[in-house]
C-alpha positions in Angstrom: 91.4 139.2 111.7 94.7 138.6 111.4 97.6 136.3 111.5 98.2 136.3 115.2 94.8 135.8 115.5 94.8 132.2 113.7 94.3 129.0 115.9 93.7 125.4 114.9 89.9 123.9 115.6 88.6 122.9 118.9 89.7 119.1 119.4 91.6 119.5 115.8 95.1 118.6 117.5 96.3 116.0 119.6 99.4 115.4 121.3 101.1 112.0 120.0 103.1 111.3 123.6 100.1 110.0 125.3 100.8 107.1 127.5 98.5 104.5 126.8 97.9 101.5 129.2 98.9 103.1 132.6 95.8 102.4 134.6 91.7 103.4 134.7 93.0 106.8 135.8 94.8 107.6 132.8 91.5 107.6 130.8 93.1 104.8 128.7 93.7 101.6 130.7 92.7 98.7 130.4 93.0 97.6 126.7 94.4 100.8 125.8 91.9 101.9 122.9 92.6 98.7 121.1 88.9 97.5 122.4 88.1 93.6 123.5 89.7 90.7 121.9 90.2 90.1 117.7 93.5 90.0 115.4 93.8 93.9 115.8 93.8 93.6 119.8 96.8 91.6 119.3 100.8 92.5 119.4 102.1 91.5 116.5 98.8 92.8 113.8 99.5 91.9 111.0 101.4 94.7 108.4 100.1 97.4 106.1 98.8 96.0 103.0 98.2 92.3 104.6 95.1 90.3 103.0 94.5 87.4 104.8 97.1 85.1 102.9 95.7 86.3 99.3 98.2 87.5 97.4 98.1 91.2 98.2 97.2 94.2 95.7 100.9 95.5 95.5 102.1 91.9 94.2 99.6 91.3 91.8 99.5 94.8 89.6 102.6 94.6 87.1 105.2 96.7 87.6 106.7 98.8 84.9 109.5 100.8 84.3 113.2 100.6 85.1 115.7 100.7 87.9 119.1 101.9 87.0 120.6 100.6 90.7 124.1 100.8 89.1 124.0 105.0 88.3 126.4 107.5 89.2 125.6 111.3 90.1 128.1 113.3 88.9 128.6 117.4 89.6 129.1 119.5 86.6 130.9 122.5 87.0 131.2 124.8 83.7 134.4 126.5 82.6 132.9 129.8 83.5 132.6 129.1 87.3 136.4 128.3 87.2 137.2 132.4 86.4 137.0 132.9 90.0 140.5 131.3 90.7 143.2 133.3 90.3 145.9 133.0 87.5 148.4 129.8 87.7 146.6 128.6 90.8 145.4 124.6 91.4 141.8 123.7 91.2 140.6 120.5 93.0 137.2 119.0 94.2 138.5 120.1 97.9 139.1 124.0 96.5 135.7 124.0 94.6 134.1 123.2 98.1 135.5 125.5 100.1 134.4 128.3 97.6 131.1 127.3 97.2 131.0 126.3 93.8 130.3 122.2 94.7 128.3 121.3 98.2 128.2 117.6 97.8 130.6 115.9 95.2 128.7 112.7 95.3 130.0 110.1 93.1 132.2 113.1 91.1 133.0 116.3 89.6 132.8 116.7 85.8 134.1 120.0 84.0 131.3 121.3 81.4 133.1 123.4 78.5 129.7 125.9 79.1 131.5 129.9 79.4 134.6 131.6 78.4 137.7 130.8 80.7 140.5 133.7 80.8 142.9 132.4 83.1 146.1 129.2 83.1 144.7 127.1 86.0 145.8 123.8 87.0 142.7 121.5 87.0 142.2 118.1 89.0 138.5 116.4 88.9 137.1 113.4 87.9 136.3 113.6 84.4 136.0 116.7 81.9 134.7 117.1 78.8 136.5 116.7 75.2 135.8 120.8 74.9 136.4 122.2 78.4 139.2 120.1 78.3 140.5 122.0 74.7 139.9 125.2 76.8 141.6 124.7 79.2 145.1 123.4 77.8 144.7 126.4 75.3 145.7 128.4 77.9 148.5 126.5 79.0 146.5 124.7 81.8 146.6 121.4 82.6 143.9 119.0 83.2 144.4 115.9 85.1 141.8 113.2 85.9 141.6 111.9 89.5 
C-alpha cells in the first residue's frame, strides 16, 4: 500500500452542488429532503441556537473576560534588522516593505532597541523606543515620528 493508493470510503463523500427541488426525476423533488409539513419544512426555520422563545443557552451562561475593542497592533522592528540599509540612507515604513523586513504595517511600526546598529541612517516610523531611539542618534541618525 501506498499513497497513491489511498481513496476515501464508499458513500463517504458527497458533492454539495446538488440541485434539490427540480422534479421526481432528480431523485429529490418534491419536498426536497425536507420531508411533509412542520417548522423545519418551512422557509424561514428558525436560527442556530433558537429554543422556542426560552431564553437560549448562549444568553443565560455569564460571560467572562474582557474585550479591549479600542487596541492597536503595532510592528516592531529591532535596531538590528535596520543594518541592512546602507550608510546615510532614509528608512521609512514604505522602504521596510519593499525589503521584506514588515509585510503588513497594521496600525504601525515601532523601532525595538533589540541588536547592535553600525550605520547613520535617517529613520521615519511611528513610534520608537527611549533606547533604539539613544542608538540611533548616537550615530548621528535621526529619528522622526510619523
Amino acid at each position: 500500500m501506498n499513497l497513491s493508493n489511498l481513496h476515501p470510503a464508499e458513500g463517504s463523500k458527497h458533492s454539495d452542488n446538488f440541485r434539490r427541488g427540480r422534479g421526481h426525476a432528480s431523485g429529490n423533488g418534491k419536498t426536497a429532503g425536507k420531508g411533509h409539513k412542520g417548522q423545519k419544512a418551512r422557509s424561514g426555520a428558525p436560527r442556530p441556537g433558537f429554543e422556542g422563545g426560552q431564553m437560549p443557552l448562549y444568553r443565560r451562561i455569564p460571560k467572562r473576560g474582557f474585550k479591549n475593542i479600542n487596541s492597536k497592533t503595532i510592528v516592531g522592528i529591532n535596531v538590528s534588522a535596520l543594518e541592512r540599509f546602507d550608510n546615510d540612507s532614509t528608512v521609512s515604513v514604505e522602504t521596510l516593505m519593499e525589503c521584506g523586513l514588515v509585510k503588513n504595517p497594521q496600525d504601525g511600526v515601532k523601532i525595538l532597541a533589540n541588536g547592535e546598529l553600525t550605520k547613520k541612517l535617517n529613520v521615519k516610523a511611528n513610534a520608537f523606543s527611549e533606547a533604539a531611539k539613544a542608538k540611533i542618534e548616537a550615530l548621528g541618525g535621526t529619528c522622526e515620528v510619523i
